[in-house]
C-alpha positions in Angstrom: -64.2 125.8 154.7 -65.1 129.4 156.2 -68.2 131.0 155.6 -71.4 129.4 155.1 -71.5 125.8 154.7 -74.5 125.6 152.2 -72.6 128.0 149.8 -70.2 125.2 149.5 -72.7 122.7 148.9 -73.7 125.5 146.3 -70.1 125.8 145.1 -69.1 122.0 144.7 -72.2 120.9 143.0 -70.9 122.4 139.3 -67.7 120.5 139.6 -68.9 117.4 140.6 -71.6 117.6 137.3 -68.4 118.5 135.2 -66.5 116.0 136.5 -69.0 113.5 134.7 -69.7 115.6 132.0 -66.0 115.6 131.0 -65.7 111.7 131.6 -68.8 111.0 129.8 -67.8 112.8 126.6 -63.9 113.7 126.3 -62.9 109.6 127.9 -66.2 107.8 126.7 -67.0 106.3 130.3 -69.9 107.4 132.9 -68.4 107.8 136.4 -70.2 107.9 139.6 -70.0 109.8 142.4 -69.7 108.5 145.9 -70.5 110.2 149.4 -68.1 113.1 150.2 -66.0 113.0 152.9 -63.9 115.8 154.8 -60.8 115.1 154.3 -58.1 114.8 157.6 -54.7 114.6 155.8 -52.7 116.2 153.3 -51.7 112.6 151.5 -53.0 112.0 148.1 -55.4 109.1 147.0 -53.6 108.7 144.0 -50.1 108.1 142.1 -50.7 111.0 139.8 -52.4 114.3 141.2 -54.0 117.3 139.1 -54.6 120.5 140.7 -55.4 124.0 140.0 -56.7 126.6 142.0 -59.2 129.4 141.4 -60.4 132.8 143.0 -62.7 135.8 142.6 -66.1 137.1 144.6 -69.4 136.0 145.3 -72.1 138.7 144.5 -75.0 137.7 146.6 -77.7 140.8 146.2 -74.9 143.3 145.3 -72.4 142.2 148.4 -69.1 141.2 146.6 -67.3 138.7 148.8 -63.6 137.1 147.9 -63.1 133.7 147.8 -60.5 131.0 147.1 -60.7 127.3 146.3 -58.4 124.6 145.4 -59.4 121.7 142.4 -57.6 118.3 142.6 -58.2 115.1 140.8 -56.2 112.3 141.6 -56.2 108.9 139.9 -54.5 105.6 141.2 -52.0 104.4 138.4 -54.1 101.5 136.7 -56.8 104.4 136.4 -54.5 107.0 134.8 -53.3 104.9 132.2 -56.9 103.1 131.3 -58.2 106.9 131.2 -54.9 108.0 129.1 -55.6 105.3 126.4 -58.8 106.0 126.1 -58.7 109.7 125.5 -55.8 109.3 123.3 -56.3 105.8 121.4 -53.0 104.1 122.5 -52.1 101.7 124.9 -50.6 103.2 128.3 -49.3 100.8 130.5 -46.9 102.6 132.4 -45.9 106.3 133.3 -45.1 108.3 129.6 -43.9 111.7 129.2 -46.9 111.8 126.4 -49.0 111.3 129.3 -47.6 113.3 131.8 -50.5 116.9 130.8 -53.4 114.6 130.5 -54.6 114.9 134.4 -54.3 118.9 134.0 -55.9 119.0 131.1 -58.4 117.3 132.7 -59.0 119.3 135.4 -58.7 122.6 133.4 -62.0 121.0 131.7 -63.3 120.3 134.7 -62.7 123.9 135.9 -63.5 125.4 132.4 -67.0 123.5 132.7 -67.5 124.4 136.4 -66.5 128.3 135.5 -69.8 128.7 133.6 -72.0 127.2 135.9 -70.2 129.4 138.6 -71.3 132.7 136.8 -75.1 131.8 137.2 -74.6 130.9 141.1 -72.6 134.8 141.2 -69.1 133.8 140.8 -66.5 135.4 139.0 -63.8 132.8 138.4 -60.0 133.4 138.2 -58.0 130.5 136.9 -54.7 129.2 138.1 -52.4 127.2 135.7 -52.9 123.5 136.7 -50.3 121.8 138.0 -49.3 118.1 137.9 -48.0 116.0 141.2 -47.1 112.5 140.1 -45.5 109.6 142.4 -46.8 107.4 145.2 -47.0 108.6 148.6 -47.3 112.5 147.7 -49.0 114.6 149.7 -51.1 118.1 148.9 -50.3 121.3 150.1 -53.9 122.8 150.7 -54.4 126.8 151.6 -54.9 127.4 155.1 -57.9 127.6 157.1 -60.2 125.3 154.2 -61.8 122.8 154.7 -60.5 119.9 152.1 -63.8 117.3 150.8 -62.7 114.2 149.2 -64.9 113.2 147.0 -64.6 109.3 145.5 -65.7 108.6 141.8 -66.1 104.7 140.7 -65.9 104.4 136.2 -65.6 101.4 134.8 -61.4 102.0 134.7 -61.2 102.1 138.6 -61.4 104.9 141.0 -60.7 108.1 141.2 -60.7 111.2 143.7 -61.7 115.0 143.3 -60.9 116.9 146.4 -62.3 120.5 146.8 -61.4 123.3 149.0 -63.1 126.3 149.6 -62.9 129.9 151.5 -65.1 133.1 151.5 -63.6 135.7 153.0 -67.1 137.0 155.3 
């Protein structure tokens, strides 16, 4: 992360409260969040990786500043099927092409949420089209010169990981 380091604490803040909004309502289970970590490799923590990326300014008192950032939600398998047949009452035991949006859906509500919450901090917010890794062992290509945070959940169908990444351009 470039820049100030509180304007990320600033910036992460309405995704982490979206990312239990959105698993409190749309998948019926309260997650929690765990410490944040920076993250030192480009390997995911799960089987089955959402990401999307966003950019636009920061307007602090009337000083426009560009930034990017980087969204990704990974789940472990056992966690991406228990959230799959719970959003969408079947039983998911196994990878399924009727499965295969559900992650980037999820983080597009996660960004959607975080977007609005954004605006009040002075962010404009330019969505990418979310993207779906899925397989074990994959790894993240992250922009250069961010800092990636790892940030673990625990819900009651195992864990899962939100990573952020964030530059401003100062």
């Amino acid at each position: 992360m470039t820049g100030d380091p509180s304007n990320f604490i600033d910036f992460s803040r309405p995704f982490v409260d979206a990312c239990k909004n959105i698993f409190t309502t749309m998948v019926g289970s309260p997650i929690e969040a765990q410490k944040p970590q920076i993250k030192s490799d480009s390997n995911s923590r799960g089987d089955i990786t959402a990401v999307i990326g966003l950019s636009g300014e920061l307007d602090k008192g009337g000083v426009k500043t560009p930034y990017r950032a980087m969204l990704v939600v990974a789940f472990p398998y056992d966690t991406y099927f228990k959230v799959a047949s719970a959003m969408l009452s079947e039983t998911y035991t196994t990878y399924h092409p009727d499965i295969h949006d559900l992650g980037g859906e999820i983080v597009n509500m996660i960004m959607g949420n975080a977007k609005r919450d954004l605006k009040t901090l002075g962010y404009t917010s330019n969505m990418a089209i979310p993207s779906l890794i899925e397989g074990k062992n994959h790894s993240i290509k992250y922009p250069t010169g961010t800092t990636v945070v790892l940030i673990p959940f625990t819900s009651q169908f195992g864990p899962l990981y939100m990573e952020l990444c964030y530059s401003i351009n100062e």
